[in-house]
C-alpha angles and dihedrals in degrees: 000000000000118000094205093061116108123253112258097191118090111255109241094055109146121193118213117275150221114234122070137201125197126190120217126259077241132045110331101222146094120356142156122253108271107241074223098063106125116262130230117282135196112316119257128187102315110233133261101213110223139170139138137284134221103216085182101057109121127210096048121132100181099048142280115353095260124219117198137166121165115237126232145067112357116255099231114198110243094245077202087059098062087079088113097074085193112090139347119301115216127191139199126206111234085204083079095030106018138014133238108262089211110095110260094218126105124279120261083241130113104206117084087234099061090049092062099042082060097058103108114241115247111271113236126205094200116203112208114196145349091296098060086043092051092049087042089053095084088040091051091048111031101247132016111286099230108194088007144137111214123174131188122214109217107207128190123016090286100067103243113183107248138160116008125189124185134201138180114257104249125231100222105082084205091062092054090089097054089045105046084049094051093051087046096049095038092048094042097039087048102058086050090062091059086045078254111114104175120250089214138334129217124226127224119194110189126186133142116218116275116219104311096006125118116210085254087066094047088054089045092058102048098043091095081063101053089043088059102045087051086048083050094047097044084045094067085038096255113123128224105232103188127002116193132178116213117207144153088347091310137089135201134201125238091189100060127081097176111095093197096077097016107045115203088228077056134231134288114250106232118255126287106273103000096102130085099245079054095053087044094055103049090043075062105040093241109161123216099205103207126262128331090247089045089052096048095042091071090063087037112124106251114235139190122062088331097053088043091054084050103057083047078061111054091038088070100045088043080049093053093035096071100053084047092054089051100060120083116294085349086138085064092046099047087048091049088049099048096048081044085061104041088052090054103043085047082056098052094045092050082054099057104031108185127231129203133052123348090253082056104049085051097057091049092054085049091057090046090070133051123223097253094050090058084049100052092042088040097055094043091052086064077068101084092208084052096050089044096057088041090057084063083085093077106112137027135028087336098055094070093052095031091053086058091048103056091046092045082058092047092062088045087067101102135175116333090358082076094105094053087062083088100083097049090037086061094048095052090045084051090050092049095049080051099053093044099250105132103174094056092042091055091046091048094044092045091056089053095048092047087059090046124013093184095053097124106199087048086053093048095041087046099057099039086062097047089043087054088243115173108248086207097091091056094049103060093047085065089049089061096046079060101062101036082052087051091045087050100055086050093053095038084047108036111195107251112268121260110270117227100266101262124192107262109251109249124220115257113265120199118263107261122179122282128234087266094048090058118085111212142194137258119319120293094008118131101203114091116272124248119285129239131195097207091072093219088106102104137160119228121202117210132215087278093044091255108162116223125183113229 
């Protein structure tokens, strides 16, 4: 697998999904939560959630529009749980959140009946209202989508959450038709391609109040664009089954009319943890990462003096690279050098592992380089062979300390260095999809792609998260790169041959006399025998070895 190759597949392909949302026979607005509702049962495997990107989609501030839709087994709506006529019931498989609490194995039974009739049923977590949609949103998506559009593909009769696809809101009020008709057509073609068209699809505006504005202004303001999105989306004979604006922990709905259930000051989001979609999630070990700013701010370019001290930086080793480049085989060298470095410097940050808050941790990993080792690594990513060995540090002990490491590099990308962020934001998007973090793989990708659109490994890369592919494939190719690079410095650096065993040199000794030059005493005795200074006494040694004095 090369992961240079463009992607064949069409961006916007969105895989079937896990969660589900069923409206009511009667209104399908506002209800309490029924006391019926099914409980969590056993964990199973939590999601990844998944889905496809569009890199070309135009209007987005924050990046590339995002498709997701967790794999796994489908959430399928309770049809017992709509006996409150009086909003959507939406259910959850706990197959995907939770796990049925009956044993999976076969009946004791002999009859093939009976065996079926064992089989446990498929536990639900149902959602009732806007309420309970608007708490389920950061659990759907990974973090909560700050300025953004989501909206939530409903599949079957029985309303299972499917395909999701998020944009920034844009800032130009012209651009919000075209838009509204791109993420229509993306969410709803792409269903048809998985034989899935959606039966409806639910819209989340998300904003939070600029200076002077109450988050009733904020839904006021945006209503012309969910109109719009639910016009798009009726338009290609899908209906919009709820629309909600989230906004200074309230929402509001765009669908009811009735300001009994739906206030125009907005409603209260429950309190965190305290749903069921909440309680499912953390019976699973699902992990709700924060908010999308607070996710993007942590491969965000520092500014200010530091960032300053850093572009100097990076403007002298930019200076002394070239001339390296330019000598013979330097490209190897400077290759060799920088992978040198990152190994190193993986190895220093799996040494001190931080603690605290993620602003904190960040902090920590900043003051573990110097400024002219980010510039050195920085400089050599911008190499694809490079990139492409340093990818090798996706999984083990290494991912943990060389995810730090890419996104403290994307912060050290100051000034006019931004658009060289794009080769460490791909690595740490590569290192979260690894390690099977999708959210934080999307947002990191997305950054990348937003700096370069035309970056290739962050588009396949890109789509291969949002479409739920298994990273496994391409890592074992780099393992095997590895390998085959290993292999090829043996053979480029034999270890010297095996000399014939020689006898050590020994270190010169001073000449002292030998048993015939000293003169010894009587016959049998064992002191020295007596001196003389005319040199004639000598011993004589016979055939058996007898000893005679001259």
């Amino acid at each position: 697998m090369n992961p240079h190759s463009e992607p064949s597949k069409r961006t916007g392909d969105i895989p079937s999904t896990p969660t589900t949302v069923t409206p009511s026979a009667a209104n399908p607005r506002n209800s309490p939560r029924s006391p019926h509702a099914p409980k969590p049962q056993a964990p199973a495997d939590p999601p990844s959630s998944s889905g496809s990107s569009d890199p070309t989609a135009p209007i987005d501030p924050h990046g590339p529009a995002e498709t997701s839709s967790p794999p796994g087994p489908e959430k399928t709506t309770n049809p017992s749980s709509s006996s409150n006529p009086s909003g959507p019931a939406v259910s959850a498989p706990a197959s995907h959140l939770t796990g049925s609490a009956t044993p999976s194995g076969p009946s004791h039974s002999s009859t093939p009946a009976d065996a079926a009739k064992a089989q446990p049923a498929e536990a639900q977590v149902t959602l009732r209202g806007p309420a309970e949609l608007a708490d389920a949103l950061p659990y759907l998506m990974g973090f909560y989508p700050d300025d953004s559009i989501v909206m939530v593909a409903l599949n079957g009769e029985r309303g299972r959450f499917g395909g999701r696809v998020r944009l920034g809101i844009p800032t130009d009020t012209a651009q919000w038709p075209d838009v509204a008709d791109q993420l229509a057509e993306c969410l709803i073609s792409a269903g048809q391609e998985r034989d899935a068209r959606p039966a409806a699809i639910i819209v989340y505006l998300c904003q939070e109040p600029a200076a002077g504005e109450s988050g009733k202004d904020v839904k006021d303001r945006l209503r012309p664009l969910a109109q719009r999105l639910r016009t798009a989306c009726g338009a290609l004979d899908v209906p919009v089954l709820e629309a909600l604006c989230l906004s200074n922990g309230r929402f509001w709905s765009y669908c009811c009319p009735d300001f009994r259930c739906c206030p125009a000051e907005g409603t209260p989001m429950v309190m965190p943890g305290t749903s069921v979609m909440a309680a499912a999630a953390a019976y699973a070990g699902m992990q709700v990462r924060g908010s999308l700013k607070e996710m993007e701010a942590r491969l965000t370019p520092r500014t200010g003096p530091r960032a300053a001290e850093q572009e100097k930086a990076l403007d002298t080793a930019a200076g002394a690279l070239v001339p390296r480049m330019l000598r013979r085989d330097g490209a190897a060298a400077v290759r060799r050098g920088t992978l040198d470095l990152a190994g190193a410097m993986i190895h220093r940050f799996r040494q001190d592992t931080p603690s605290g808050s993620n602003r904190a941790r960040d902090a920590c990993d900043d003051a573990l380089i110097t400024d002219a080792e980010a510039a050195d690594l920085i400089l050599g990513l911008q190499d694809r062979v490079t990139r492409d060995r340093a990818a090798e540090w996706m999984d083990g002990p290494a991912a943990a300390p060389a995810l730090r490491l890419w996104r403290a590099l994307a912060r050290r990308c100051a000034g006019g260095f931004a658009e060289h962020a794009v080769a460490p934001l791909t690595l740490a998007g590569w290192v979260c999809w690894s390690t099977e973090d999708g959210p934080s793989a999307r947002v990191a990708l997305s950054c990348a792609l937003a700096i370069d659109p035309d970056y290739t490994f962050a588009q396949l890369l890109h789509r291969a998260v949002n479409e739920g592919l298994d990273p496994e494939p391409l890592r074992r190719c780099l393992r095997e790169q590895h390998r085959e690079a290993v292999d090829e410095h043996r053979s480029a650096n034999p270890a010297p041959a095996a000399k014939d065993t020689q006898q050590p040199t020994k270190r010169p000794v001073p000449t002292r006399p030998g048993r015939a030059g000293r003169p010894r005493g009587p016959r049998g005795g064992t002191g020295p025998g007596s001196r003389t200074t005319d040199g004639r006494a000598r011993r004589r040694a016979g055939r058996d070895g007898d000893r005679s004095r001259r």
